[in-house]
Biopython code that builds the backbone (N, CA, C, O; Angstrom):
import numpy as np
from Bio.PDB.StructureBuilder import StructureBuilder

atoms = [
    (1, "UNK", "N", (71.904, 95.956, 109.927)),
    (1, "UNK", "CA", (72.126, 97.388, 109.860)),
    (1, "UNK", "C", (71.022, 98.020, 109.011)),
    (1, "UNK", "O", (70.762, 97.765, 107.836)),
    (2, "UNK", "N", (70.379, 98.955, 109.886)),
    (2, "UNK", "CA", (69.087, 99.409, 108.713)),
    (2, "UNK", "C", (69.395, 100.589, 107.888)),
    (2, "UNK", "O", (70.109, 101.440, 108.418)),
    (3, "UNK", "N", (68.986, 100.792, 106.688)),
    (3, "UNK", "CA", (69.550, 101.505, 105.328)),
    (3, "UNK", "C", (69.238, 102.905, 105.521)),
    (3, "UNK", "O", (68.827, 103.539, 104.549)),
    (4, "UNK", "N", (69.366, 103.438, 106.570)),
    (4, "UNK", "CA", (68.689, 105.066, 106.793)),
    (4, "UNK", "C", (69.524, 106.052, 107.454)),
    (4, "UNK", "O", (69.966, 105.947, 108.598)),
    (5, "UNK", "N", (69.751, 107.239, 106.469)),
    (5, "UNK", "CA", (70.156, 108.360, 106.773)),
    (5, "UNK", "C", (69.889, 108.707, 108.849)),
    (5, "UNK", "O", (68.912, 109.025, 109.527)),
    (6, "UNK", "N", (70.964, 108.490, 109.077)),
    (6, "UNK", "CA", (70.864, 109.534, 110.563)),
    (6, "UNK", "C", (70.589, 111.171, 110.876)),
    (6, "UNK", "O", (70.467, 111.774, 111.942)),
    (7, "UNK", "N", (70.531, 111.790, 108.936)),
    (7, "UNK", "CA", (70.415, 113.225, 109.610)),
    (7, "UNK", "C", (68.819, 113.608, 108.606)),
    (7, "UNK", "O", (68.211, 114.631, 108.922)),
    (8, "UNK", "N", (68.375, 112.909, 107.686)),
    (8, "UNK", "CA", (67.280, 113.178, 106.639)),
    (8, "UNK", "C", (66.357, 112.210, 106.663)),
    (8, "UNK", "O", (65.454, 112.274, 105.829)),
    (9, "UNK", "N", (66.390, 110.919, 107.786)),
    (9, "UNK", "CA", (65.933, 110.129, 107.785)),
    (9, "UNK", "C", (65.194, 109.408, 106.110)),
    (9, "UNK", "O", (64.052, 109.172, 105.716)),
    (10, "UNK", "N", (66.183, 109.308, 105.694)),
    (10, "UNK", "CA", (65.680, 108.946, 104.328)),
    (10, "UNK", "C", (65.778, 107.275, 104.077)),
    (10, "UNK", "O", (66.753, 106.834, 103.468)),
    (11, "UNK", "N", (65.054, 106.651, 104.418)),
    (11, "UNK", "CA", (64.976, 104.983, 104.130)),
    (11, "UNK", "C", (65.064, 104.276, 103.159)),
    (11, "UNK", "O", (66.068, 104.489, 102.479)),
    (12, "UNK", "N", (64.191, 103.262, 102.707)),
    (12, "UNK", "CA", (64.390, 102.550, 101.420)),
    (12, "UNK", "C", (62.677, 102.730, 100.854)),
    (12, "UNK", "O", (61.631, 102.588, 101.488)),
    (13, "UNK", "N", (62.870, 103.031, 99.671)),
    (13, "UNK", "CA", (61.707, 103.184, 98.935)),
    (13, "UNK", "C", (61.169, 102.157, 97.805)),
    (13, "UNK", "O", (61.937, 101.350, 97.281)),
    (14, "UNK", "N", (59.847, 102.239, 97.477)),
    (14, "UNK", "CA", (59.608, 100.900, 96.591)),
    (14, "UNK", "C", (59.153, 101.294, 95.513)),
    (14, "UNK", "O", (58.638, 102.412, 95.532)),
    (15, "UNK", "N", (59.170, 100.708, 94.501)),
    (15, "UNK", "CA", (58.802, 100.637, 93.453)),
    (15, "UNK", "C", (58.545, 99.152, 92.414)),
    (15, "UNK", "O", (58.176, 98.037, 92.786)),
    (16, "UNK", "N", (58.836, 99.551, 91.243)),
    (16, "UNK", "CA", (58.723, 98.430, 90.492)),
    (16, "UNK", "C", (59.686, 97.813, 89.138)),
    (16, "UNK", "O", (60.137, 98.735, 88.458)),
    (17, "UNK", "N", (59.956, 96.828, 88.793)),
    (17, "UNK", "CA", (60.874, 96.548, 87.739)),
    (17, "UNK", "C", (60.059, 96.301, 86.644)),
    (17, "UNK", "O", (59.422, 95.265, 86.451)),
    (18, "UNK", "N", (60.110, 97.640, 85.673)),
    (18, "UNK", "CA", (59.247, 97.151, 84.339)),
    (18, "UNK", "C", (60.080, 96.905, 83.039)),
    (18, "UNK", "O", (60.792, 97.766, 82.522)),
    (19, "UNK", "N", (59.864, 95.275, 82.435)),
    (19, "UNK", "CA", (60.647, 94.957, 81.800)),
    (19, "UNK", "C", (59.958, 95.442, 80.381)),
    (19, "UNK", "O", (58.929, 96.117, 80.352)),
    (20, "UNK", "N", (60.879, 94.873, 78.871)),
    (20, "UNK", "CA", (60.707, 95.661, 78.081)),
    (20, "UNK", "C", (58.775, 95.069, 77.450)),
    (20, "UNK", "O", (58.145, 95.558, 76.512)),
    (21, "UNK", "N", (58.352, 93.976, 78.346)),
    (21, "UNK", "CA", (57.195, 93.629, 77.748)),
    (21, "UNK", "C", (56.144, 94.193, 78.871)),
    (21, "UNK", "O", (54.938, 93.970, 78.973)),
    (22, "UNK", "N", (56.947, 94.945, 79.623)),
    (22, "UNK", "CA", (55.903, 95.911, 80.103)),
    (22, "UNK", "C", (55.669, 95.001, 81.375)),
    (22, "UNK", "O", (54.584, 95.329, 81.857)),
    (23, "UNK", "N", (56.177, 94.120, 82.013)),
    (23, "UNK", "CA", (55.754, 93.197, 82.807)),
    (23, "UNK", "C", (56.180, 94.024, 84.296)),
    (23, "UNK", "O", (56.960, 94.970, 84.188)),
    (24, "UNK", "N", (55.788, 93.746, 85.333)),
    (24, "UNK", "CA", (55.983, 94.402, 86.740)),
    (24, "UNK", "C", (56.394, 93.739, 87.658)),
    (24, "UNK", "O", (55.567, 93.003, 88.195)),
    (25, "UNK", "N", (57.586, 93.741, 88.103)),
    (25, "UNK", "CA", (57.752, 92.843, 89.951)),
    (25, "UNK", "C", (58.303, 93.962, 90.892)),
    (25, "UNK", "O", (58.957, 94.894, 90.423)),
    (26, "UNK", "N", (58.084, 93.879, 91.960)),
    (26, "UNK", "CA", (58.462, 94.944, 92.510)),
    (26, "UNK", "C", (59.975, 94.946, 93.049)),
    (26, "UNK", "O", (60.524, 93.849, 93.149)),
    (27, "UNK", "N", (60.793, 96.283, 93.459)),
    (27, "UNK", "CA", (61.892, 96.379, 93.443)),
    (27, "UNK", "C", (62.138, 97.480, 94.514)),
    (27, "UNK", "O", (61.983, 98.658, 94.189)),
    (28, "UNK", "N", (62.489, 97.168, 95.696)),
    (28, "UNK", "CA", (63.305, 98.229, 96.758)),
    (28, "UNK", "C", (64.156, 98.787, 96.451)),
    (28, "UNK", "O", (65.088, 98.087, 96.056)),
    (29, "UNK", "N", (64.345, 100.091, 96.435)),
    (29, "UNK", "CA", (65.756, 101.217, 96.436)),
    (29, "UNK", "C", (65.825, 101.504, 97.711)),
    (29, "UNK", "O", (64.883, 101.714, 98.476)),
    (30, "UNK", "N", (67.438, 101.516, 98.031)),
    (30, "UNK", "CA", (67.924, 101.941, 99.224)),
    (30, "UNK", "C", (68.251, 103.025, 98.561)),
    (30, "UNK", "O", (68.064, 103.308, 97.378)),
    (31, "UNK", "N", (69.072, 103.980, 99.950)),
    (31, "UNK", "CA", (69.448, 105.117, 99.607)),
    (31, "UNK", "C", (70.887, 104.843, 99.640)),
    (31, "UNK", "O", (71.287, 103.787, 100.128)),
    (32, "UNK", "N", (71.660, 105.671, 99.181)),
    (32, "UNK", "CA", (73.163, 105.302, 98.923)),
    (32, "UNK", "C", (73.978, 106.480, 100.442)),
    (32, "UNK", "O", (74.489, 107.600, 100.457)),
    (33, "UNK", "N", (73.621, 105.151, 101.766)),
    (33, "UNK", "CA", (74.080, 105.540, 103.228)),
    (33, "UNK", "C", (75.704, 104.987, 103.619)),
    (33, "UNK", "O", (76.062, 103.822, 103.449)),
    (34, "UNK", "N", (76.712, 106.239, 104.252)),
    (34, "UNK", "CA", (77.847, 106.158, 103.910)),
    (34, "UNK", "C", (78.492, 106.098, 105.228)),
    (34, "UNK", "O", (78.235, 107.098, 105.898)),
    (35, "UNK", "N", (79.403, 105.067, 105.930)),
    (35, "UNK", "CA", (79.577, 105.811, 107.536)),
    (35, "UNK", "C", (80.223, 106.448, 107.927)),
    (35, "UNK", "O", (81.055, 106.011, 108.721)),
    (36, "UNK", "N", (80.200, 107.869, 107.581)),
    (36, "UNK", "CA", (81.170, 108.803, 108.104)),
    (36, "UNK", "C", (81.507, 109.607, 110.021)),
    (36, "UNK", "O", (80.636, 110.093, 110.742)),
    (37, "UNK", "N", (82.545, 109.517, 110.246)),
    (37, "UNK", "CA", (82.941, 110.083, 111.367)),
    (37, "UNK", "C", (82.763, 111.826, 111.077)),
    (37, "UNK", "O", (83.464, 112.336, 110.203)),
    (38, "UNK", "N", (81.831, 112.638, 111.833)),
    (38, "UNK", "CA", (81.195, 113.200, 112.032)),
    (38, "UNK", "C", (81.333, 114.133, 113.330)),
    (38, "UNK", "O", (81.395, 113.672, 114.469)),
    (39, "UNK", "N", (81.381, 115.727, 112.972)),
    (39, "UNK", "CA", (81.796, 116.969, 114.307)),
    (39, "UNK", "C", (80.444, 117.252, 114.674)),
    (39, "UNK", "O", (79.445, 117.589, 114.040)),
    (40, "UNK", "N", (80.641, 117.067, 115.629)),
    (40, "UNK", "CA", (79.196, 117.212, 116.602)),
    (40, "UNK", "C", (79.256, 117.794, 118.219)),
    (40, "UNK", "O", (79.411, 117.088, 119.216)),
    (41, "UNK", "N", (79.074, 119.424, 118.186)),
    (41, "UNK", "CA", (79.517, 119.844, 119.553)),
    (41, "UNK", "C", (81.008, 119.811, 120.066)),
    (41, "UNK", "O", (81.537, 119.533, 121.143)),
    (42, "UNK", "N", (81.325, 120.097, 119.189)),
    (42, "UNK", "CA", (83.299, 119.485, 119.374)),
    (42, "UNK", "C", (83.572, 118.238, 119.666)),
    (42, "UNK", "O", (84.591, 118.044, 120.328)),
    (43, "UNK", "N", (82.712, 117.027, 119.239)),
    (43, "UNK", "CA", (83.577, 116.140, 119.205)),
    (43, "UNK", "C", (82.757, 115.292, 118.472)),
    (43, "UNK", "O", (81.555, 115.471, 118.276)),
    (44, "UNK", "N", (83.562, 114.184, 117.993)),
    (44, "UNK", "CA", (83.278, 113.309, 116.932)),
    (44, "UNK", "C", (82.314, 112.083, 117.123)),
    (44, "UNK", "O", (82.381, 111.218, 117.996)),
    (45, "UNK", "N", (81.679, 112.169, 116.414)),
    (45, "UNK", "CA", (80.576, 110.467, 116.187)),
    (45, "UNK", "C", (80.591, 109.891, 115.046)),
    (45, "UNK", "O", (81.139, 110.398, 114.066)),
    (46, "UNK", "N", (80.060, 108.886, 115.033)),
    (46, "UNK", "CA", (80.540, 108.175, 113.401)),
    (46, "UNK", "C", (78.917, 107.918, 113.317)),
    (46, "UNK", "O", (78.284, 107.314, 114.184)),
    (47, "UNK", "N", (78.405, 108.434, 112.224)),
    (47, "UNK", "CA", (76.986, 108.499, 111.275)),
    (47, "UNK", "C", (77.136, 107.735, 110.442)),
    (47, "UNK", "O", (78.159, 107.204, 110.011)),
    (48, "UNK", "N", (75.382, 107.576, 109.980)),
    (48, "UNK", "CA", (75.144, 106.961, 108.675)),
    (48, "UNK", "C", (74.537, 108.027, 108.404)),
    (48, "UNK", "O", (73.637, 108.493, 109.102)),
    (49, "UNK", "N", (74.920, 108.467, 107.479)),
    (49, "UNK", "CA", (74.512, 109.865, 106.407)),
    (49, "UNK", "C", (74.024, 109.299, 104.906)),
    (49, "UNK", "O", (74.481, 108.273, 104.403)),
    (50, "UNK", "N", (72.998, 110.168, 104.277)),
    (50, "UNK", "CA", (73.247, 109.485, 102.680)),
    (50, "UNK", "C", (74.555, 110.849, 102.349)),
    (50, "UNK", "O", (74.974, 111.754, 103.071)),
    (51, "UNK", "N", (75.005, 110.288, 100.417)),
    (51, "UNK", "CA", (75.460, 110.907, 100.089)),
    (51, "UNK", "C", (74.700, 112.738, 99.599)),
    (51, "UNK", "O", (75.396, 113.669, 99.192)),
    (52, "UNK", "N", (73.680, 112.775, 99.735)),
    (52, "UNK", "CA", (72.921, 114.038, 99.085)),
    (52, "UNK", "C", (73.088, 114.277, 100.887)),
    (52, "UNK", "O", (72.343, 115.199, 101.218)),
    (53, "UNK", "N", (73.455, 113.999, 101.463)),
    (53, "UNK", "CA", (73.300, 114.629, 102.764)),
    (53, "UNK", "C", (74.874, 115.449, 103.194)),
    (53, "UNK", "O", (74.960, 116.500, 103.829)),
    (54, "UNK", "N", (75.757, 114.823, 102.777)),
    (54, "UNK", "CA", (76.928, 114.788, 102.761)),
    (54, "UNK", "C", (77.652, 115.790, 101.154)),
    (54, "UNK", "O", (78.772, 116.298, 101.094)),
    (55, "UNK", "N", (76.966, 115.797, 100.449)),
    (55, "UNK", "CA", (76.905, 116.778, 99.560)),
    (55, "UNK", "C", (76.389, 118.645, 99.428)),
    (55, "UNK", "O", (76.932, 119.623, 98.914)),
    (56, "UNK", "N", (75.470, 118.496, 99.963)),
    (56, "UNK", "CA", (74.924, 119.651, 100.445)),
    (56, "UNK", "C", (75.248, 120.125, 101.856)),
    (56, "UNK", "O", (74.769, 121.168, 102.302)),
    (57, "UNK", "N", (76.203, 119.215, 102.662)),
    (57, "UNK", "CA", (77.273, 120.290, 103.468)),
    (57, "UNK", "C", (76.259, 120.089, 104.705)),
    (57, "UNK", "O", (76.654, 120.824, 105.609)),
    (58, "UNK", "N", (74.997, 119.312, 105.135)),
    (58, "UNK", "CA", (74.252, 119.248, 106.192)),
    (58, "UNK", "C", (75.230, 118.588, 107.596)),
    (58, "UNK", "O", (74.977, 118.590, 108.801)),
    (59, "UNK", "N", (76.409, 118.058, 106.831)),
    (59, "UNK", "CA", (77.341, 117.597, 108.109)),
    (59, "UNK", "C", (78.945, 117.820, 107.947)),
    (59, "UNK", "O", (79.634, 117.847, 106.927)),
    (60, "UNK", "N", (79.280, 117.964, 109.263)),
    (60, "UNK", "CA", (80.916, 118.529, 108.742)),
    (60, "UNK", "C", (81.563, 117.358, 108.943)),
    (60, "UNK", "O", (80.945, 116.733, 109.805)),
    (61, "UNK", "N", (82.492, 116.772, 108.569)),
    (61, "UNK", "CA", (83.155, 115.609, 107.773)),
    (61, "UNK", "C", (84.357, 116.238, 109.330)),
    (61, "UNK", "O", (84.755, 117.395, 109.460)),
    (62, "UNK", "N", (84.721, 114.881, 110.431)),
    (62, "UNK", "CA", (85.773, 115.283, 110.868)),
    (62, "UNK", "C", (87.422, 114.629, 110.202)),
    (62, "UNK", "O", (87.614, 113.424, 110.036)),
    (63, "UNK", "N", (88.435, 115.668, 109.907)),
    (63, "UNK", "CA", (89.398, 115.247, 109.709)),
    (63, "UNK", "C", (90.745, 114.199, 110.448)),
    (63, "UNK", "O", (91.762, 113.952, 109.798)),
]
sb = StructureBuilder()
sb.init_structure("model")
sb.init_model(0)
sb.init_chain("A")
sb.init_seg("    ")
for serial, (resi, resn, name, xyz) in enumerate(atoms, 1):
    if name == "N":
        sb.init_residue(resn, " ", resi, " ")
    sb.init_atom(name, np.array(xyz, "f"), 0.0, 1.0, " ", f" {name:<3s}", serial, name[0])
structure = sb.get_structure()
């Protein structure tokens, strides 16, 4: 299952783990993707949304 927003296409990003001697390995962040069932044209689909997507109201949550 790949780690990406269906509506912001927001993926996994890289960076690095710097410990306290300053040392570097690198370290992937996902995004925090949630599977919500989803109103779309009057009727429902089930998404992978992140939560900042789902926060700011970009999708209506079906009940």
């Amino acid at each position: 299952m790949a780690r990406v927003c269906d509506v912001c296409g927001k993926g996994k990003m890289m960076g690095n783990n710097v410990s306290h001697a300053n040392n570097r390995s690198k370290k992937i962040f996902f995004p925090n993707v949630q599977t919500v069932r989803v109103v779309i044209k009057g009727g429902t689909k089930k998404m992978r949304v992140c939560t900042r997507c789902l926060r700011s109201g970009m999708v209506k949550k079906a009940s």
